[in-house]
N, C-alpha and C positions, 0 to 999 in steps of 0.2 A: 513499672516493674523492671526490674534490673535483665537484661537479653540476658539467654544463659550462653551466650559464647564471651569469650571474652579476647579484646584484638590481641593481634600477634607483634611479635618487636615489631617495633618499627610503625607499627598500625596506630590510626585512633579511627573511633566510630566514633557518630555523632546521635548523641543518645537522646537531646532535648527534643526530636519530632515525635510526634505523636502516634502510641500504639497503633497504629491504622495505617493504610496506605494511602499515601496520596492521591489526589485527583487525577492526576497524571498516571499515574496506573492504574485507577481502577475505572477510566475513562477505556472504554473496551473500542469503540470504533476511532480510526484513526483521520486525521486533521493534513491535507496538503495545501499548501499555500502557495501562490503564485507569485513571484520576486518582479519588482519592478520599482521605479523611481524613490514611492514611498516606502520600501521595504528590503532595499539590496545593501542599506551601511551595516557596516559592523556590528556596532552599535543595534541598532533593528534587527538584525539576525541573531542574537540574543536573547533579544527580549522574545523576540518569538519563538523564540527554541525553549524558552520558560514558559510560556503563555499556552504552549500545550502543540506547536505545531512537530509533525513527527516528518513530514518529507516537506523541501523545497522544491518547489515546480518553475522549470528555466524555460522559458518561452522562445523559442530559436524561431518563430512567426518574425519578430523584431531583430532578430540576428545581423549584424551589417557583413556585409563581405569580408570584413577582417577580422570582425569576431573582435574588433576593441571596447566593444559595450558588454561584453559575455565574459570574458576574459578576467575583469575585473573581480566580476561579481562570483567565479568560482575560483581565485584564490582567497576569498575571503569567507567564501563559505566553506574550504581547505584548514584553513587557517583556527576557524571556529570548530571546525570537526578534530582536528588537533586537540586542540585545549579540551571540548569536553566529550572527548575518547574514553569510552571505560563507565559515562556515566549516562544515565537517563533521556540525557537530553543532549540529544546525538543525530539531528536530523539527514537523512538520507536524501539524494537527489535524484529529480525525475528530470529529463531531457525531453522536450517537446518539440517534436518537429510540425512543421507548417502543415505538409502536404500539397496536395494539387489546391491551387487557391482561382478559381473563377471572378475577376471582378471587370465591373462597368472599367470603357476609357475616356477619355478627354471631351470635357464639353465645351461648346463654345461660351469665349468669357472666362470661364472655368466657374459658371454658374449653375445650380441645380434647374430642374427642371421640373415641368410638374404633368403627368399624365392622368389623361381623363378618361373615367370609366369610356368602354363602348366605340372607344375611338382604335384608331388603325395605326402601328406604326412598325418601322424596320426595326430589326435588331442585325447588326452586320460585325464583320468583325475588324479588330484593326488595322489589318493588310489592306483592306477592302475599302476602307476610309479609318482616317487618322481622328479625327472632332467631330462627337457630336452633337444631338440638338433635342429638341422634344419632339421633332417625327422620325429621327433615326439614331439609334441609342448603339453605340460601339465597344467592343468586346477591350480589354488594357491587357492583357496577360494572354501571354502562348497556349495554356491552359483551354481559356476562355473561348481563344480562337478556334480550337477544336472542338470543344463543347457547338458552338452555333454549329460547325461541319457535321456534326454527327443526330441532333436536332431532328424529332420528325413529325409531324404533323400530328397536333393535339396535344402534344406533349406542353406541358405546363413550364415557365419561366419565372425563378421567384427572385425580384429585387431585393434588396435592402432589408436584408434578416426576414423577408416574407410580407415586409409591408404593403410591398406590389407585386401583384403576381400578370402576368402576359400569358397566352394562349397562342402555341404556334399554328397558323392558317393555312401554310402558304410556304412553299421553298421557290422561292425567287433565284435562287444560283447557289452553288459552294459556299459563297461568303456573304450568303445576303440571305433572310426569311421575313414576311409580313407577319406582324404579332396582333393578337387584338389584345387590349388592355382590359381585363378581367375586373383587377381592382385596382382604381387608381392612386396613387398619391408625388411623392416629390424623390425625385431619385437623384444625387451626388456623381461626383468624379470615384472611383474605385471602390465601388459599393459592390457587396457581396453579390454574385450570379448563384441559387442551387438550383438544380432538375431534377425532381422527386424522380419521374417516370423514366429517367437516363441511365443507365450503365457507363458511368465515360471510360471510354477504352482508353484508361489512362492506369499505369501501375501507381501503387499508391506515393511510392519515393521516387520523387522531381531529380532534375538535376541538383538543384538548390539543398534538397535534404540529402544527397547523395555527399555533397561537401560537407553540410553539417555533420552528419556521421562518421568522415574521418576525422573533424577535429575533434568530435567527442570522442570517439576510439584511439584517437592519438593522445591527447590530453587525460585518457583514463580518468576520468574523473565522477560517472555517472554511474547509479545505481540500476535504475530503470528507463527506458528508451518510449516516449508512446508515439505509437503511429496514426498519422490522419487518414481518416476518408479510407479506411480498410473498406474491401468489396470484398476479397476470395481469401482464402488460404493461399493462397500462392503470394498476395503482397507480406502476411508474416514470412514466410521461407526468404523472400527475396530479404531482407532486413536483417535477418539471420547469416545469410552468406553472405553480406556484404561487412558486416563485424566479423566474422571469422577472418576475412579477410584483413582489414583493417587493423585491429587489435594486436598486440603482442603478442606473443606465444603462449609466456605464462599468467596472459589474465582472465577471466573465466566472463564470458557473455554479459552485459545487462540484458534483466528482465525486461521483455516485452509487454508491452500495454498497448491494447490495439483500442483504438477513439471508435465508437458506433455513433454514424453518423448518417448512414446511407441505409435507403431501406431493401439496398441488395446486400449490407453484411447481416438486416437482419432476418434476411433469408440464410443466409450461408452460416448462420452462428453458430451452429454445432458444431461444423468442422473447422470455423474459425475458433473453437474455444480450443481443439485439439491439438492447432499448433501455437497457440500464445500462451505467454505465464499468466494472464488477466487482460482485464475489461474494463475501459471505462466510458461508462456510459452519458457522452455531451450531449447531454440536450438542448443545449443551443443550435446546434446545424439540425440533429436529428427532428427537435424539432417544429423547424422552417423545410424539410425534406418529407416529413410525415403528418398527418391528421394533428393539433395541439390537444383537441381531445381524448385522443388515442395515447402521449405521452407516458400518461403516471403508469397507465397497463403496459407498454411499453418496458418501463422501467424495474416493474415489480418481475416480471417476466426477464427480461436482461439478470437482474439478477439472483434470481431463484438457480437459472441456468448456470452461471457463474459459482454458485456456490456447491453445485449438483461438482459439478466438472473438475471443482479444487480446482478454481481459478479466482484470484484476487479480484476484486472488485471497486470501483472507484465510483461515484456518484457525482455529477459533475455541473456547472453551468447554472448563476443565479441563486446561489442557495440563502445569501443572503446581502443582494443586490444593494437594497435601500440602505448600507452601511455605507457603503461607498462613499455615501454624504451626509447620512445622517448616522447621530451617536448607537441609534438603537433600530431594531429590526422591527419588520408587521407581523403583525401575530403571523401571519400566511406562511411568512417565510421561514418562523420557530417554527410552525408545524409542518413546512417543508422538511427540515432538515431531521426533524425529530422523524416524517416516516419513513427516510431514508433508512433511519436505523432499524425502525420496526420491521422493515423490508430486510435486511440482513445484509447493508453491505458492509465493505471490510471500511471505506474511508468514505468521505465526505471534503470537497476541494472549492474552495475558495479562489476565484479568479483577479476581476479586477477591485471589487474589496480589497486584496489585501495586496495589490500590484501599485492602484494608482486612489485607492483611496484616502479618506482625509483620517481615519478611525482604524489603522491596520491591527493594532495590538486589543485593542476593544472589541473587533468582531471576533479573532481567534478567541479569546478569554470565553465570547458568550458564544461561541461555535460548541465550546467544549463544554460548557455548561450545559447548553440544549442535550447535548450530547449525553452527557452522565444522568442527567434527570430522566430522559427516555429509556436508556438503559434501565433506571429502577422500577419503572412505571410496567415495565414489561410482563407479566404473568408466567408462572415457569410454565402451562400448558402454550404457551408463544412461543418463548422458547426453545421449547422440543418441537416445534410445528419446523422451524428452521434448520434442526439438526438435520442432518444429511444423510442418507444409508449408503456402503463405498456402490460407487457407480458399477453399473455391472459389465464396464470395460475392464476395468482394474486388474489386471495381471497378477498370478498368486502371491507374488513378493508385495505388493505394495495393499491385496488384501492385509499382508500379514502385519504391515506394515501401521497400516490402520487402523488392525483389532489391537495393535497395544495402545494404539494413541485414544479409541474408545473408552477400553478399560478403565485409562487413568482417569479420563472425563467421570465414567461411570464413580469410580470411585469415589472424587472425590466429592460429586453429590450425594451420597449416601453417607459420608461421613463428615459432611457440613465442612470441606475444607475452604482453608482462606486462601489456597492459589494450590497453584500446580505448577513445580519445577520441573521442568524436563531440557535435560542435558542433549543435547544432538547434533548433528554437524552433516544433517541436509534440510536444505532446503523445504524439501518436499515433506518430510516430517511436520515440522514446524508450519505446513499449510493444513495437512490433516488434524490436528487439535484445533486448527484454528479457525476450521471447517464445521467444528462439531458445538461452537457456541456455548465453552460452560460459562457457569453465573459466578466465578472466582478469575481472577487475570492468570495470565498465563506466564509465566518467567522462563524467558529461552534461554539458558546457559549456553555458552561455545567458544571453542577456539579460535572458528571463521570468522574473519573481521568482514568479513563481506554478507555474512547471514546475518552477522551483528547487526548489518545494515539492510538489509532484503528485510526483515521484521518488521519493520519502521511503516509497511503498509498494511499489515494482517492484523485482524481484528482479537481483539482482547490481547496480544501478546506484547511483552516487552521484554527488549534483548539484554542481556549480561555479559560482557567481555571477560571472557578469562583466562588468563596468561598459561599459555603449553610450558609450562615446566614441572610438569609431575614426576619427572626422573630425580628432583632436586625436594621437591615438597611433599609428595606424596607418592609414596613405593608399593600402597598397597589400597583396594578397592575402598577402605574406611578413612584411608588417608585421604581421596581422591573426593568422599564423599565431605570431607572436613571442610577439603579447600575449595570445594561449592559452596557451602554453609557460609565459612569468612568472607567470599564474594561477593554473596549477593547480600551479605548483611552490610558491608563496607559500602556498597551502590543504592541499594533500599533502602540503608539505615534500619532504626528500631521499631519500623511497622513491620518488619516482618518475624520480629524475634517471638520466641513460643507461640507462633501461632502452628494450627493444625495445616498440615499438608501435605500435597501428594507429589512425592518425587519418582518421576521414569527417566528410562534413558533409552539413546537406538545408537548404535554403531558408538560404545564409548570405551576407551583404551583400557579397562578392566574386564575380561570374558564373564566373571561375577555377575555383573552388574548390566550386560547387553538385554535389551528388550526387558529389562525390570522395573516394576512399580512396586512403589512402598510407600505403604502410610506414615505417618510419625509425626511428631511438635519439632518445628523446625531447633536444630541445634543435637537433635538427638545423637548425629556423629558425631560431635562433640564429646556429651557425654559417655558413649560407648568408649571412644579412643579414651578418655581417662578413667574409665573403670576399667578395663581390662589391663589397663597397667597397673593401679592398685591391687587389682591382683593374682598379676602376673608371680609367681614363681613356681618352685619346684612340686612335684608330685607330693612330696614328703610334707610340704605345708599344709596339706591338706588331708591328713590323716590323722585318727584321734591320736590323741597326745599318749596313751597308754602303749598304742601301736608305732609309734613314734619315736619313741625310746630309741630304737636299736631298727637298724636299718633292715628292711622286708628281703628275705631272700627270695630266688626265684623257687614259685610252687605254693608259696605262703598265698593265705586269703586275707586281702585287706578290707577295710570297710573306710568309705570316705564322707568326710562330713558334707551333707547337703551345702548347697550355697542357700542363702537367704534371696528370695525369690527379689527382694525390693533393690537389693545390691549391685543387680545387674540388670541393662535394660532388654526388652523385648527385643 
């Protein structure tokens, strides 16, 4: 069927896709992908920014001191956000910092070693001895060496991602403690140390991430920031002031993403949600820190809260590992990713699959697949299980805020709509719809090229870039609503023409049209703008033809001819 809009000079749409919307849009949870060897060319970043990925995740863990590995790989994802600026496929960037990293030091040979249940051995640090062996196991990082100092008796020692866990017995000195070996196995040169039962009185930004952070704030190039090994609210505020610091004057904050990793953030969650933009929940350290059984409740929990809070959400670690090497996934792991969704988070993150694996472009394709398919599968009384009511922190502005973002939800279930426009230009807007779960995608209109790109992690929404020149195109609230309509039809294409939908706005350069929802078949400002110039003229046109004659004096009683109801639209 022919869009009823039709382009503007200078425009062409492209009319040959298919009445519907793409997978890509109506894939409602979003896709981060981790950049690395197999996945930082040009080239590759392409194809994955088609493939369905919405943010790139920069791993600053492998960061070199000069940042000539890092460097690269964010002008060329600069480079690609250039070129497809304005369109769908626009991925945003996350910055990952290391954080406090605990690992084993030096052994002799520089061979593993292997510990046996029930046996007795040192754990010291590496001030304390430099190499070493399978009865005395030494700390490689500064980190590390405070962890063993602070260390207290009973307290648990988990090697090698949890493979081997130690039992502290015994405080021998500052820099020395007897362990017993709990569960034995084979343990490496710089192998992961956690301590579930530890608080390390460490803030969560090293010196290491403290440099990382002015290159990113210097280099502005990052969307969202996640921090490791969060314990309190007080390491998000420190992260926060140290970009304020850093950053230019006139550039506005990346979102924080605080990593649960530690089972003291998931005591402290609540008021860690209060100061971060979101959460993402790695279940890899959290859990080798936590019970493995206790995880998925863990997770459903993490993010239930998350979504209470209108806080973004990320689901993280393993989602679909065996890609890594192999073409296709285990059922365990589609049904992993799919309850991820059922659970309601906003995205779902891909590590070393799509960093260093052999299959990067195949696991995103069937990430997103899983993806849309659970989406369908889902029941609307699920659905509405996951809608949110506003938290009863919520201050009267951002109630108010939220009963318009409701409303449009509301409506457009009840009137079977195919998406929801909504125009806005915060942030916080665009997490409230995005909060409330409808069964149609959500279309973020904006001037902010930065919200443009904040979207890129929020469930069901995808953003629309559109050019602030309404002093030149549009002079008046119908004009403004036209060169929405052109936008998103020129970006979307012809899935989104005549269908049913619901368009709002919050804070938009028309007072008309602030906090307003309105139903309608996409295009309808269209047509309005050219009916009422059809017709447009004088009072006199519109009077019967007998009274017509001879122009009405003042005092005279006119009568006017009705308009024909179909002539003009609602």
């Amino acid at each position: 069927m022919k869009p009823a809009i039709t382009p503007r000079k200078g425009e062409s749409f492209d009319w040959t896709t298919p009445a519907e919307f793409p997978d890509y849009i109506k894939r409602q949870t979003k896709i981060v992908a981790t950049l690395g060897p197999a996945s930082n060319s040009y080239e590759m970043l392409i194809k994955l920014a088609k493939a369905g990925v919405n943010v790139f995740r920069v791993n600053f863990s492998h960061a070199k001191p000069d940042y000539s590995n890092i460097i690269p790989v964010v002008e060329r994802i600069k480079k690609m956000q250039a070129e497809m600026k304005g369109t769908i496929f626009c991925p945003s960037i996350l910055s990952d910092l290391q954080g406090p990293k605990f690992r084993t030091g030096e052994l002799e040979g520089h061979k593993p070693v292997e510990l046996i249940k029930g046996e007795t051995i040192k754990l010291v640090t590496g001030v304390f001895q430099k190499v070493g062996n399978a009865k005395c196991l030494t700390t490689g990082t500064q980190d590390a060496h405070l962890c063993v100092r602070t260390l207290k008796v009973g307290h648990r020692v988990m090697l090698n991602d949890g493979a081997v866990v130690l039992k502290v017995t015994k405080r021998v000195s500052k820099e020395e403690l007897e362990c017993e070996v709990v569960v034995g196995g084979v343990v490496g040169e710089r192998k992961g140390i956690n301590t579930p039962e530890l608080e390390v009185p460490l803030p969560a930004l090293t010196k290491k991430d403290k440099a990382d952070v002015k290159f990113i704030c210097g280099a502005d190039f990052t969307d969202f920031v996640a921090l490791s090994f969060v314990q309190r609210p007080d390491d998000v505020t420190d992260l926060k002031e140290l970009m304020s610091v850093c950053l230019p004057d006139d550039s506005v904050l990346p979102k924080i993403i605080c990593k649960i990793e530690k089972p003291q953030a998931l005591e402290a969650i609540d008021s860690i949600l209060e100061e971060t933009d979101g959460i993402m929940v790695a279940r890899g350290d959290l859990g080798v820190e936590c019970s493995l059984p206790m995880l998925p409740g863990y997770q459903k929990g993490l993010i239930r809260k998350a979504n209470a809070a209108q806080k973004s959400v990320i689901t993280a670690t393993q989602m679909l590992e065996s890609m890594t090497h192999y073409a296709a996934p285990t059922r365990a792991e589609v049904s992993d990713v799919a309850n991820a969704c059922f659970d309601g988070t906003d995205a779902v993150m891909l590590s070393g699959e799509s960093a260093v694996g052999k299959y990067p472009i195949e696991t995103v394709e069937m990430m997103a697949e899983i993806c849309i398919q659970a989406e369908k599968s889902q029941r609307d009384y699920e659905r509405e299980q996951m809608s949110v009511a506003p938290p009863m922190h919520f201050k009267n502005r951002l109630k108010f805020r939220y009963a318009v973002a409701h409303s449009a939800v509301t409506a457009a279930k009840i009137t079977d709509a195919q998406a929801i426009i909504f125009f806005c230009m915060s942030y916080e807007m665009a997490i409230h719809i995005s909060k409330l779960k409808p069964m149609c995608p959500i279309i973020i209109v904006t001037f902010s090229e930065k919200i443009y790109k904040l979207v890129a992690v929020l469930y069901g929404c995808t953003a629309v870039l559109m050019a602030d020149n309404q002093d030149q195109d549009h002079k008046d609230s119908d004009g403004f609503l036209e060169a929405i309509e052109h936008t998103c039809l020129k970006v979307l294409g012809d899935s989104i023409a005549d269908q049913n939908v619901v368009f709002c706005a919050h804070r938009c350069p028309y007072p008309s049209l602030h906090n307003m929802i309105r139903m309608a078949r996409f295009g309808s400002a269209t047509h309005k703008k050219r009916a009422l110039k059809q017709h447009r003229g004088s009072v006199a046109d519109l009077i019967k033809p007998e009274l017509n004659q001879t122009s009405p004096k003042a005092g005279d009683r006119v009568e006017l001819w009705p308009l024909d109801a179909k002539s003009l639209p609602l």
